[in-house]
N, C-alpha and C positions, 0 to 999 in steps of 0.2 A: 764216443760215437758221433758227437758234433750236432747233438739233436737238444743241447740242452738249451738253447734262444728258441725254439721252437716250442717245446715243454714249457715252456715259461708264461706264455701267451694264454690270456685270459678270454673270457667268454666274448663275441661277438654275437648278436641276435643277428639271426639273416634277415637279408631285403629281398624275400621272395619278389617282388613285385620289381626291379632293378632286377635281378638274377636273368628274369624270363624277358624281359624287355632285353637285354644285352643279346639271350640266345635266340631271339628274331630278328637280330642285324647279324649274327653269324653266317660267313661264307664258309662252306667246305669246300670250298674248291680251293680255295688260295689262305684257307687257315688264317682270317684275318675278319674284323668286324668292320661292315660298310656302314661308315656315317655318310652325311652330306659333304662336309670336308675332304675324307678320303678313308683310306683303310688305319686301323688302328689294333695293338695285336697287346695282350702282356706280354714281355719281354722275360728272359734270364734277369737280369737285372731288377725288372718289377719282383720276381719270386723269392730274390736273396736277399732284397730289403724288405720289404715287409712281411714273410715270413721268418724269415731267417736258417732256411734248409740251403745248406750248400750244394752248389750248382756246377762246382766243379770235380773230377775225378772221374770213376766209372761209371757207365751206362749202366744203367740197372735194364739187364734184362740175362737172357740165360735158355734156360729150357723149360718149355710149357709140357706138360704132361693130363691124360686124360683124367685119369684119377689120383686123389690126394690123401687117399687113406693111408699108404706106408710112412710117408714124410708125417700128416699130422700125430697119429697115433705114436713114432719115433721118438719124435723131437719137442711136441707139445702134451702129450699121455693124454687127447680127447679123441674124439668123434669127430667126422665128414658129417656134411648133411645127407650124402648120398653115394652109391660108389664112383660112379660117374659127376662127383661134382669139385667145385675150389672152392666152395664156401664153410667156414665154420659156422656153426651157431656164439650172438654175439654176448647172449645172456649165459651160456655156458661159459665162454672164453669169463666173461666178469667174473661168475662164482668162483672159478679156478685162481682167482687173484683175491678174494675176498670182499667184493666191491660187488653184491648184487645189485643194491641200490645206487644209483652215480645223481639222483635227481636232489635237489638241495629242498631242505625241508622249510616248512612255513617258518616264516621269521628269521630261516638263518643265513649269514651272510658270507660271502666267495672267503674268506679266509676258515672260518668257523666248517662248512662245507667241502673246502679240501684237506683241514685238520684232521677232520673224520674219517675222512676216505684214508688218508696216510696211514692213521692209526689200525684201518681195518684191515689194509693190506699188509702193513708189518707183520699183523698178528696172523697170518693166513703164508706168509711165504716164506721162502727157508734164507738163511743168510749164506749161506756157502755149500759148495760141493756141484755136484750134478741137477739136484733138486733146484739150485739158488739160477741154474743155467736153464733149466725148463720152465721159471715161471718168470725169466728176464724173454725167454722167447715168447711165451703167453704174452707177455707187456707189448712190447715189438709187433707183433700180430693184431694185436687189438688197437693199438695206436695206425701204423700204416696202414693198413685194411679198412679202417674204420673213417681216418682222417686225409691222409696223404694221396692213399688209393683209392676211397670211399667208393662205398657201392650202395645203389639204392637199395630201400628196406634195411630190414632186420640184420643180416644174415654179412661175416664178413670175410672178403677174397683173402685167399691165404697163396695164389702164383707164387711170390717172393721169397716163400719158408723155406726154397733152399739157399737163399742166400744166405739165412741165418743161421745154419750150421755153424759155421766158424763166425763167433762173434767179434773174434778180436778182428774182421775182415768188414763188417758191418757199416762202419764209419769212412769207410772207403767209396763209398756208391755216391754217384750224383741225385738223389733224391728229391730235391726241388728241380730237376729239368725232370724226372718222373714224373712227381706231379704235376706239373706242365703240358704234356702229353697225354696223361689221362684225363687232364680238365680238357686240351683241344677237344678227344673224341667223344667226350659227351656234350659237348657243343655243339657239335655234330648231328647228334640224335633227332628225330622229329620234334616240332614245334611243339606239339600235341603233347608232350610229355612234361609238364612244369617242373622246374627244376633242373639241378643239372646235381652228376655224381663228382664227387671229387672234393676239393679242399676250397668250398664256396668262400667264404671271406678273402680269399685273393680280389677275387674278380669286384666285389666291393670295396675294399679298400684300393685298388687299382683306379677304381669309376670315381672315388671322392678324391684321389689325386688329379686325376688326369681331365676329369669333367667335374669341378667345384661347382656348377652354375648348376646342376642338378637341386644340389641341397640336402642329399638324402643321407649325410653323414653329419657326424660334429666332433671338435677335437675335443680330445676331454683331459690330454696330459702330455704336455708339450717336453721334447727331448727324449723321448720312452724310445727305446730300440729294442725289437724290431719296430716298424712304425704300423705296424696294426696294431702295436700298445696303445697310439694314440688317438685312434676312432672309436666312437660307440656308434649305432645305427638311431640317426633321426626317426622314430616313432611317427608310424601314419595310420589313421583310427579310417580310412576310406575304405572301399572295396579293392581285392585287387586286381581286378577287371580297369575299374575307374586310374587306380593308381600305375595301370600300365599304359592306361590312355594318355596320361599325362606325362609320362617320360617319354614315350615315344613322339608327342608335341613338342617336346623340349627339347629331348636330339634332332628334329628336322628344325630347328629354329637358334640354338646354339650359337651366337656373333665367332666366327673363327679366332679371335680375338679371345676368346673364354676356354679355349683349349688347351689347357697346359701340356705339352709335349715333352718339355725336361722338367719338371715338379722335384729334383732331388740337386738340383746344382744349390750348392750352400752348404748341403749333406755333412755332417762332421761325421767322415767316413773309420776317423779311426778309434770311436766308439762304437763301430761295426766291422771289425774283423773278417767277419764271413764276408762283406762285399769285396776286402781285397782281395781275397783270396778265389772269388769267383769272377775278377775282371776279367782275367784274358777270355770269358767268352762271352761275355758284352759284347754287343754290336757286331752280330756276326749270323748269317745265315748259316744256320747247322739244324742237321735231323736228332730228334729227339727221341730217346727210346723207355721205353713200358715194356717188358716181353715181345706180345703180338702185338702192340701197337706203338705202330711208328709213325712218327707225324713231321711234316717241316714246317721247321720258325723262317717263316720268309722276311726277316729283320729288313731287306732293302726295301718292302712295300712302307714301312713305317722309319726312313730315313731322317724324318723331321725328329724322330725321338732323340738323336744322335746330334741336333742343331745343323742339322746339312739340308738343302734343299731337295725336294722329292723329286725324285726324274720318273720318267715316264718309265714303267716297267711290264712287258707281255710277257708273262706265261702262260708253258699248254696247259691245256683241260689237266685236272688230276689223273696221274697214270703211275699202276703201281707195278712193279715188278715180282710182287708176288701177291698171293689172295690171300687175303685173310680167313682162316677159317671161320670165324664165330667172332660172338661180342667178346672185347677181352677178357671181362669179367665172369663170362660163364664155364670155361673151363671145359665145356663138351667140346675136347677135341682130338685130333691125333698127336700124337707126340713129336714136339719138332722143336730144335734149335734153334734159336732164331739167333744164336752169332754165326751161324751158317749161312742162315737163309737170307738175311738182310746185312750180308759182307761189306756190301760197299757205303750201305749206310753207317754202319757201323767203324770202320774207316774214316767216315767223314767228322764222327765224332770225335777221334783220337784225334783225329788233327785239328782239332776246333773248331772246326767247320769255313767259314769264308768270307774275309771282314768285308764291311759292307763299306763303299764308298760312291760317290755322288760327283758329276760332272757338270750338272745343272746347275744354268746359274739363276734359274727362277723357279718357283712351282706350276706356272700358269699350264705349260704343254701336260702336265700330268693331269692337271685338273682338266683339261680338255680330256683326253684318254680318257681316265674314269667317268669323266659322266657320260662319254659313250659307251662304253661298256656297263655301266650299272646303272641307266640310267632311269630305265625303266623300274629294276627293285628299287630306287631310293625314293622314286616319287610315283608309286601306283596308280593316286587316285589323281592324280592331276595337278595337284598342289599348286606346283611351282607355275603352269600355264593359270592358273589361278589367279594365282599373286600378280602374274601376267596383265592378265585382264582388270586388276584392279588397278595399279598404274594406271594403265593405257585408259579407264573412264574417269582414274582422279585426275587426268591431263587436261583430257576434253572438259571435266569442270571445271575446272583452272580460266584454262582460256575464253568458254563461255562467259564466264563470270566476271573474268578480270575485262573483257568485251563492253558488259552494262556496266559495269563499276565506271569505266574511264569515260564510256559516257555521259553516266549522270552528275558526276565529276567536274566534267570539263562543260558540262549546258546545264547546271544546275536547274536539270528537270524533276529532279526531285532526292528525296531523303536517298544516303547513300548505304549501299545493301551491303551485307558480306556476312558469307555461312560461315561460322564456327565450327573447329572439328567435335564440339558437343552439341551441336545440333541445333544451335543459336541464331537468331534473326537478327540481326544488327541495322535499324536503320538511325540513321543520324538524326538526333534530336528526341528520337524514341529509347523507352527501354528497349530492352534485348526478350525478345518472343521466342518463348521455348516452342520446339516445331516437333511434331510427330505424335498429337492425340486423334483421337476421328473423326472423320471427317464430318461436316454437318449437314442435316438433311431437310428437305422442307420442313417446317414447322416444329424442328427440334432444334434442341440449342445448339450457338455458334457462337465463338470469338468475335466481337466487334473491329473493326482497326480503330487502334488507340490515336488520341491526339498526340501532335508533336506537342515540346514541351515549349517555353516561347522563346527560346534560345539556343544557342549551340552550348554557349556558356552559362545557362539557368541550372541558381543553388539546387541546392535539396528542398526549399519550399518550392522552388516553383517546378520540380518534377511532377509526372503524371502520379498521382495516385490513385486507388481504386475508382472513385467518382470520375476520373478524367477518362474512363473507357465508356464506349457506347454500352448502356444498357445499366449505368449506374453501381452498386457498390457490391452487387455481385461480382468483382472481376471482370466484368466483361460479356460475361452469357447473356445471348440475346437470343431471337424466334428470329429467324432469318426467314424473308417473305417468300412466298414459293414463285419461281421464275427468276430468282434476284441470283443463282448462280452457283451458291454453297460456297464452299472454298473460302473459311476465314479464316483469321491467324489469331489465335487464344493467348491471351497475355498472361504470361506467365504458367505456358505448358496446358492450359485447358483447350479444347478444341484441336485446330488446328489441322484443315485442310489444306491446300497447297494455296501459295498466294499469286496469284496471278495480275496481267494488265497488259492485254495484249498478242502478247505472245506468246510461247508454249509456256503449258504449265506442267508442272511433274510432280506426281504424289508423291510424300516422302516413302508411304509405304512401297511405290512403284505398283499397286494395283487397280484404284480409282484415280482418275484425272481430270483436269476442268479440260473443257473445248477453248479453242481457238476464239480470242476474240471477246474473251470476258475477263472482265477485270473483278476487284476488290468491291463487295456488295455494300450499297449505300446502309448506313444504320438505319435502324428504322425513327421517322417522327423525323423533324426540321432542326434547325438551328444552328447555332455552328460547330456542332460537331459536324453534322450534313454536310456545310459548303465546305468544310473542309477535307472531307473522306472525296466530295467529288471533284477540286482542285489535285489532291495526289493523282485520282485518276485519270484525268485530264493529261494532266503534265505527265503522267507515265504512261501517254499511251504510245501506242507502235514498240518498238524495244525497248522504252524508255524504264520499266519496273516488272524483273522478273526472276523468280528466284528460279537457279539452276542445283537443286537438289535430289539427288540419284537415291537410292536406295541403296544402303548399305548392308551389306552380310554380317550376319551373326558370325561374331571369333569367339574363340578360344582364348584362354589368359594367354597363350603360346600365339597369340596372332594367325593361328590356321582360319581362312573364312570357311563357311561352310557352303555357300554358292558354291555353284562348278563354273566351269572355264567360259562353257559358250554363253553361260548367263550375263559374265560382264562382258564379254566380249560383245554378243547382239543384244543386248537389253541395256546398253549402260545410258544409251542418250533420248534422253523425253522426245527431242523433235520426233523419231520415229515409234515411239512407243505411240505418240497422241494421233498421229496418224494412220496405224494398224488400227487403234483400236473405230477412228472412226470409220475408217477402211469394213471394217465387220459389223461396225454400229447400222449401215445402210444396209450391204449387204442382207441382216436380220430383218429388215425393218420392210414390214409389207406393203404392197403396190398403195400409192396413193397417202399412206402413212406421212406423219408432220414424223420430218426429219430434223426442225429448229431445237434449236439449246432447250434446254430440259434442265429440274433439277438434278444435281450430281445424287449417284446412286450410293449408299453409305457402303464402306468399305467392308470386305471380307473380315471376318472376326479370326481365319488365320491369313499371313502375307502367303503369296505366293511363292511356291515351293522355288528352295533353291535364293531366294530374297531376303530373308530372317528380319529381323527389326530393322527401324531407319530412324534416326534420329533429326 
């Protein structure tokens, strides 16, 4: 019967959590899953390798009927769950094989496990005659129903039991393009419902081929045919809420470049028999048949699987030529034929449906079409004008920046600046001042500015150490005097207000800011640390020292920020952030009120929504 690579195939744990993330990028409309990339479908092809059910031969379908008590009771000697139902009971179906128990006991191991079961069933079933045909049908029933055809819960579909009349005919069915069809339309299903019915390890072993950059699989036995011999599931101890949150950051972030499209060239095809024998329907749009459910493989949406470029492809809305009555699997229905009712699909089967071919000599025009048409489901929440808006203010930092660099540079007015993508202060001659603690307030502590060291080129003695920052061998913590401005820069991560001198300043958190026109606060007490903290300031006044540091969003390990669009878009540049806010500093501030510089008011203990940390 051509099921014995199938049979063969050992335990996979499921990745509920991969399962349900795949069935929220599912389209029914076009029978295909939307990544950012494009549409992406399992193929014939994917189901005859790694399961190893053959995809070529008969459609498996026939005639649906209401009730299933005369075939069950005939040809199997149990019970319907109901007169009106397809389902058997699945712990009856076991006893009748001798296999009540199928769960593996403490301590014993997948050989040990199926030893037992062999031995149970032997002793429970007949070896020949009519008997030995009724409990090869019980087998068949509980395998396809259970696995191939699965249906959710307990209980399992028996539609197919007249095919199993005539056994020597059994081996004839295209079976892996059934299952195929049954896993579409439970794809299909609401979102709402976890899970999907059918023969779940495809669609995993599909995702560790085709999308490696997940991580959610591992090989565990290299050369094993079918090649679901050679995955076990990567074990994830998170929630699987959390763990859905994170595959669905990782399919919208995915380098196109990580996409394995052909994962099987190299293939030693002829330790897999069943793949020649199911080529001729590779690469080919054909409709797929189950009974009542008929679905199409639109193989030219996913042309790149074939090494062809994608061409731009419209089709209409789904339109079916006939109604389905009911879920397939529930069997409440009227009695109909479906190589009747679905002729022409059926037709297109025998002829193998209709090879797919590509004229395109690029992908670019398809990628336009798709992201108009989907472009709204692929990025809901705005993402991508996100990312948008981060550009477009890391530019404006860019050029700010590289602005006072080339001037302090070229008028050596002073130590030369430059932000670090960690969040680093770099001026020349100084260490490197980690930036984004809080801000300081009158008469509580603050960051000093450190001495330069006495060279460009000065060893490692004559670097600043703790004693060379204002306020002595604390690091730096000093009482900054009240009117003297706040905003110091903490050496080595303490403190750390915005640094200003002149010209705008920008808080790293993006919510408190120094005003216009104040620079770097003198240390407190004489000497020369003094003339030297007021010589930087000097020389860095008008644009001459200013750090242009934005407020950075909280990401995701998947680089999703979690700011929205218009945040960087109208919040990304200090000049107009400092001038709103004094904009409303007046406006607030009552008739006759001292509107002069003030000290900086200590920052919000959380950033402003939409801002996340800033380094």
């Amino acid at each position: 019967m051509r099921f014995g690579p199938f049979l063969r195939l050992e335990e996979l744990a499921p990745d509920v959590a991969l399962i349900q993330a795949l069935k929220e990028r599912w389209d029914p409309e076009c029978h295909a899953f939307l990544f950012p990339w494009g549409h992406m479908v399992p193929t014939l092809e994917d189901v005859v390798r790694i399961t190893g059910l053959r995809v070529d031969g008969q459609a498996v379908t026939g005639t649906t009927y209401t009730s299933y008590q005369e075939p069950v009771e005939r040809l199997l000697g149990l019970e319907v769950r109901g007169e009106t139902s397809s389902l058997v009971q699945r712990t009856v179906l076991q006893a009748s094989l001798g296999v009540v128990s199928v769960r593996r006991q403490t301590g014993e191991g997948q050989a040990e496990h199926m030893e037992r079961m062999t031995d149970d069933a032997r002793a429970a079933m007949a070896e020949e005659g009519e008997a030995a045909d009724r409990d090869l049908r019980r087998f068949l029933t509980l395998m396809i129903g259970k696995m191939i055809l699965g249906t959710r819960g307990d209980p399992v579909g028996c539609r197919f039991l007249p095919l199993l009349e005539d056994l020597s005919s059994v081996g004839n069915y295209a079976w892996g393009a059934a299952l195929l069809a049954h896993l579409f339309d439970s794809l299909g299903t609401s979102s709402r419902e976890t899970g999907v019915a059918g023969f779940f390890p495809l669609l995993q072993v599909w995702a560790y081929y085709h999308l490696p950059s997940l991580g959610r699989g591992v090989a565990r036995r290299r050369g094993a045919v079918p090649l679901l011999q050679r995955w076990r599931f990567c074990r994830d101890e998170r929630s699987l809420r959390r763990q859905v949150t994170l595959i669905h950051d990782a399919l919208d972030t995915v380098p196109f470049g990580h996409v394995q499209w052909t994962p099987y060239v190299g293939e030693d095809d002829a330790t897999q028999p069943w793949v020649e024998r199911g080529r001729p329907y590779f690469g080919r749009d054909i409709w797929l048949h189950c009974f009542n459910t008929v679905v199409p493989l639109h193989h030219r949406l996913v042309a790149r699987t074939l090494g062809l470029h994608q061409a731009v492809v419209e089709f209409p809305t789904r339109q079916r030529s006939w109604e389905r009555p009911g879920r397939s699997f529930r069997g409440i229905q009227q009695v109909t034929d479906w190589t009747v009712r679905v002729r022409e699909q059926l037709d297109d089967w025998e002829r193998r449906g209709k090879e797919v071919v590509s004229e395109a000599a690029s992908n670019e025009d398809y990628f336009r079409a798709y992201a108009r048409k989907y472009g709204a489901q692929l990025d809901p929440e705005g993402r991508i004008s996100s990312l948008e808006g981060i550009l477009h203010s890391t530019i404006q930092q860019r050029d700010d920046l590289q602005a006072v660099v080339d001037q302090l540079v070229t008028g050596r007015a002073g130590p030369c600046v430059a932000y670090g993508r960690r969040g680093f202060l770099l001026l020349r001659g100084f260490w490197p001042l980690r930036l984004g603690g809080p801000a300081s307030v009158g008469g509580g502590p603050s960051g000093g500015c450190p001495r330069p060291a006495a060279g460009a080129g000065a060893g490692a003695e004559d670097r600043p150490g703790a004693d060379d920052y204002a306020g002595g061998g604390d690091g730096g913590a000093t009482p900054t005097p009240r009117g003297s401005g706040g905003g110091a820069v903490a050496p080595g991560g303490r403190g750390g207000g915005p640094l200003v001198a002149g010209g705008d300043a920008l808080a790293p958190g993006g919510g408190t800011t120094a005003r216009r026109g104040w620079g770097p606060p003198h240390p407190p007490g004489g000497g020369e640390a003094s003339r030297r903290h007021a010589a930087i300031r000097d020389e860095g006044s008008g644009e001459g020292l200013a750090l242009v540091g934005r407020s950075r969003s909280v990401t995701s390990w998947s680089g999703i920020p979690s700011g929205s669009a218009g945040h960087y878009l109208t919040g990304s540049s200090g000049r107009r952030r400092n001038e709103e806010e004094e904009r409303r500093r007046r406006e607030r501030a009552p008739e006759g009120s001292e509107t002069g510089p003030r000290v900086m008011a200590p920052p919000s203990p959380r950033p402003p929504e939409g801002t996340g940390e800033s380094g």
